[in-house]
C-alpha positions, 0 to 999 in steps of 0.5 A: 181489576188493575188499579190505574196510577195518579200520574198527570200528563208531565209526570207520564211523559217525563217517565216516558222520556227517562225511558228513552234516555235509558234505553239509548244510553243501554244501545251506546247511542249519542243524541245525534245518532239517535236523531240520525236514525229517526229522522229528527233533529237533536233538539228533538230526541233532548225534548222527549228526554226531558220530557218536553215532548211527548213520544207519538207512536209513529216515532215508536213505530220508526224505532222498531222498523229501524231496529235502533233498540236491536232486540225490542220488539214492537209489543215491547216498546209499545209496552215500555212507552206506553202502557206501563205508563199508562196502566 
């Protein structure tokens, strides 16, 4: 049995939100062209880094149909996002 981590809600969706920052900064991609290509606004794309706002899945969804992180796939984003997070 896989013992669950003590991580409050702010705590889950700030790591979720350095994991956006990092793979964003891997793929070379600015705020602004990450909004672009997920429909959102900059402010948006800063609130999830920050961990001001929480990542829904739809957006999860997008990044993988849009390919915007090219080689996830989206068990793998799901995973990063997700479930590490939430194990």
């Amino acid at each position: 049995m896989t013992k669950r981590k003590k991580m409050s809600s702010n705590d889950r969706i700030s790591t979720m939100g350095r994991r956006l920052y990092q793979l964003r900064e891997i793929e070379g991609l600015t705020i602004e062209e990450l909004s672009e290509q997920l429909d959102v606004s900059p402010r948006m794309i800063y609130n999830y880094e920050t961990g001001s706002n929480a990542l829904s899945i739809e957006v999860i969804v997008k990044m993988y149909e849009r390919k915007v992180f090219k080689d996830r796939t989206l068990e793998e984003l799901i995973d990063i996002f997700i479930i590490q997070i939430y194990k």
